[in-house]
C-alpha positions, 0 to 999 in steps of 0.5 A, spaced: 493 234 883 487 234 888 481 230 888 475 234 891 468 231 892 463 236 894 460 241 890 462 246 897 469 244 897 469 245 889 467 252 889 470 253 895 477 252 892 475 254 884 473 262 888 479 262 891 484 260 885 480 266 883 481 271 888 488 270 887 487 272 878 488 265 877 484 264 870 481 256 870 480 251 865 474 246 867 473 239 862 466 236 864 467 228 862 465 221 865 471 219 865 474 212 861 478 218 859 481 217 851 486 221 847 480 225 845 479 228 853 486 229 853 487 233 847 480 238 852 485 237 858 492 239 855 487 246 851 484 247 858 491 247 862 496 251 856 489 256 855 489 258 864 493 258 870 489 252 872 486 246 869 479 242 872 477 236 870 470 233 872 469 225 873 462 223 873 458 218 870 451 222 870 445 218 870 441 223 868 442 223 861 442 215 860 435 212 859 432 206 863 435 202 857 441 205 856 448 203 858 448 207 865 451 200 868 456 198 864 459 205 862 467 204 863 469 206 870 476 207 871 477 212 875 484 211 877 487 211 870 483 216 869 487 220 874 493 218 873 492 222 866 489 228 868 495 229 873 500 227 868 497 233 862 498 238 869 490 238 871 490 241 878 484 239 880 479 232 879 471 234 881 469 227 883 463 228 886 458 221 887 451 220 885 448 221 892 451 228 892 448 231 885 442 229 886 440 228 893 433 225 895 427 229 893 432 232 887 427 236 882 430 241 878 432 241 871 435 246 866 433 245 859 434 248 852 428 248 847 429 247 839 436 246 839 436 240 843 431 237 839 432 233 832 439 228 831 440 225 837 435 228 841 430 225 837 432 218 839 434 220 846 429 225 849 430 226 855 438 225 853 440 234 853 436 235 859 440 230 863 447 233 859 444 241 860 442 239 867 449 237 870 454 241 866 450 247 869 451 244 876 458 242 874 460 250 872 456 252 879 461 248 882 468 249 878 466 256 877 471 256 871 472 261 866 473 257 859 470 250 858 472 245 853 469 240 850 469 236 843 466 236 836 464 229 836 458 231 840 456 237 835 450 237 838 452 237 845 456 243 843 451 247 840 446 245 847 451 248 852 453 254 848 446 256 847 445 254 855 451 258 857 449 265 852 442 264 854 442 263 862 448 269 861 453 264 865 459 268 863 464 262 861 467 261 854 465 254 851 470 252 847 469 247 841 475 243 840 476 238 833 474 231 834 480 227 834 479 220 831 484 214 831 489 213 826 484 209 820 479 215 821 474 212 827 472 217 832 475 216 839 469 214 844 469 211 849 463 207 847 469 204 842 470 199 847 464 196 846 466 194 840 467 186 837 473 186 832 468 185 826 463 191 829 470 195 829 471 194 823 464 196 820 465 202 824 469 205 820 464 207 815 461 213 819 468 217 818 468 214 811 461 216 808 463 223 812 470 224 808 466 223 802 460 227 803 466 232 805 470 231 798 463 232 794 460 238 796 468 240 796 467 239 789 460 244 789 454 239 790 450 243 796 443 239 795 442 236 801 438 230 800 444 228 795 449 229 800 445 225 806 444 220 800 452 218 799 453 218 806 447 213 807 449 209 801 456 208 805 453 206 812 449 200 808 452 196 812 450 198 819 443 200 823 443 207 821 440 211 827 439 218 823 444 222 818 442 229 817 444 236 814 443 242 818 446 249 820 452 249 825 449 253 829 441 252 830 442 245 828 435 246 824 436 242 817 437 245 811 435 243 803 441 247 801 449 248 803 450 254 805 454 258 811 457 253 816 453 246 816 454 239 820 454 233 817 452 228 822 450 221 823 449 216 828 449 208 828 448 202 832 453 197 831 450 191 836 447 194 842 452 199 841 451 206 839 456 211 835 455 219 833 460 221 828 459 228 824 463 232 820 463 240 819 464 244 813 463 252 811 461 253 803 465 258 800 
C-alpha cells in the first residue's frame, strides 16, 4: 500500500491506474476508522481493480465550535487498517495543501442540504460537497462509497455528482451498527458509559417507529411522535420524516422514506436514521 500526499501525485497515479483499465474503488473518510469504514473499503476493494481511501480531518465542514480540534486522529492504526482490507492507496494530503492561502471556492448544493442536520449546521454540506469534489478531482475514481448513517450525506453528493455530471457511481452502503444497536461512529468515543448508555435509544426509537409503519401507520406526525416519545431521555437536535431522495419532509408514508433523528449527548452529537419502502 502507498500513502500519496498531494493532489498531483494522486492524480497522477489514479490516471495511470486507469490508463491500464484498471477500475478504482475511492472511500473519502476522516479517518478514526471503524467497523463501519471498513465494511466501504472491503465494498470498494471486492467492486474494482484498486480500492483508494482518503484520510482528512476537513475543517471546512466544522463550525467554529464544533469538534475540529479534537476529532480522533489515528492516523497509523488508520493505515494498518486500509492496508490489511487490501486498499492500494491511502490520500492524506494536509490542510496546507487543500487549502492553500487565498482558498476561496466552494461547491454547493441547494434544497437537498438544507433542513435535518443542515439546519443546525449551515455551513456543514458546503464543507462536505466542497471537499468530496476536491477529493474526486484527485482520486479520479469511478465508484465512491459512502454509509447510510450519514443519509443526508448520501443524498448531498449524489445530487452533487448527477448535477455537476462527474460521471462516478455514489454507492450507499447499510449502516453497520454495533452489536446492541448503536450506530458506529467515530463520535462514540466521545461517550461516558452512562451517556453510552442513553445513546441506544436513537436505533431503539427508530426500530419501533420501523415496526409500526410495518404494521401500516403512515402518519407522519404519529411516527415522529413514537420516536420522540423514546429519545425523552436526551436533547433531541430534530427528528423528522422525509423522502429518501429529495429529503423534503412528508405528512404521509409513501415510496421510500428516511426516518432520521439527531441528538446531543453531553457535548456530543449523534445522527441516526432508519429507511423504509411503504409497499
Amino acid at each position: 500500500m502507498i500513502i500519496i500526499r498531494t493532489p498531483r501525485e494522486m492524480r497522477e497515479w489514479a490516471l495511470a491506474q486507469r490508463q491500464t483499465g484498471k477500475t478504482i474503488g475511492c472511500v473519502p473518510t476522516m479517518g478514526a476508522l471503524h467497523e463501519g469504514h471498513a465494511s466501504l473499503m472491503r465494498e470498494a476493494v471486492a467492486k474494482n481493480d484498486v480500492g483508494v481511501a482518503s484520510l482528512f480531518v476537513n475543517p471546512k465542514q466544522f463550525a467554529p465550535h464544533e469538534d475540529f480540534g479534537k476529532y480522533p486522529r489515528m492516523f497509523e492504526a488508520d493505515c494498518a487498517m486500509a492496508e490489511q482490507i487490501g486498499i492500494t492507496a491511502v490520500y492524506a494530503p494536509d490542510v496546507e495543501t487543500m487549502y492553500p492561502d487565498g482558498y476561496q471556492t466552494y461547491v454547493t448544493v441547494e434544497e437537498v442540504s438544507q433542513g435535518l442536520c443542515g439546519a443546525a449546521r449551515p455551513h456543514h454540506f458546503r464543507g462536505v460537497t466542497t471537499v468530496v469534489t476536491k477529493l474526486f478531482n484527485a482520486m479520479v475514481p469511478h465508484r465512491a462509497y459512502f454509509g447510510q448513517k450519514d443519509a443526508q450525506q448520501c443524498a448531498v453528493i449524489k445530487r452533487m455528482a448527477r448535477d455537476l455530471d462527474m460521471g462516478i457511481e455514489i454507492v450507499e452502503m447499510p449502516i453497520v451498527r454495533e452489536a446492541d444497536g448503536l450506530a458506529m461512529s467515530s463520535r462514540n468515543a466521545y461517550l461516558s458509559p452512562e451517556e453510552r448508555q442513553r445513546a441506544l435509544c436513537l436505533s431503539r426509537s427508530l426500530f419501533r417507529a420501523r415496526d409500526i409503519m410495518e404494521l401500516g401507520e403512515r402518519n407522519a406526525r404519529k411516527i415522529i411522535h413514537a420516536v420522540r416519545e423514546g429519545m425523552a431521555d436526551v436533547d433531541i437536535d430534530y427528528v423528522e420524516l422525509a423522502d429518501a431522495d429529495s429529503l423534503k419532509p412528508v405528512e404521509h408514508v409513501q415510496g421510500t422514506i428516511v426516518l432520521a433523528a439527531a441528538a446531543f449527548l453531553g457535548k456530543t452529537r449523534l445522527i441516526d436514521n432508519i429507511k423504509f419502502e411503504a409497499k
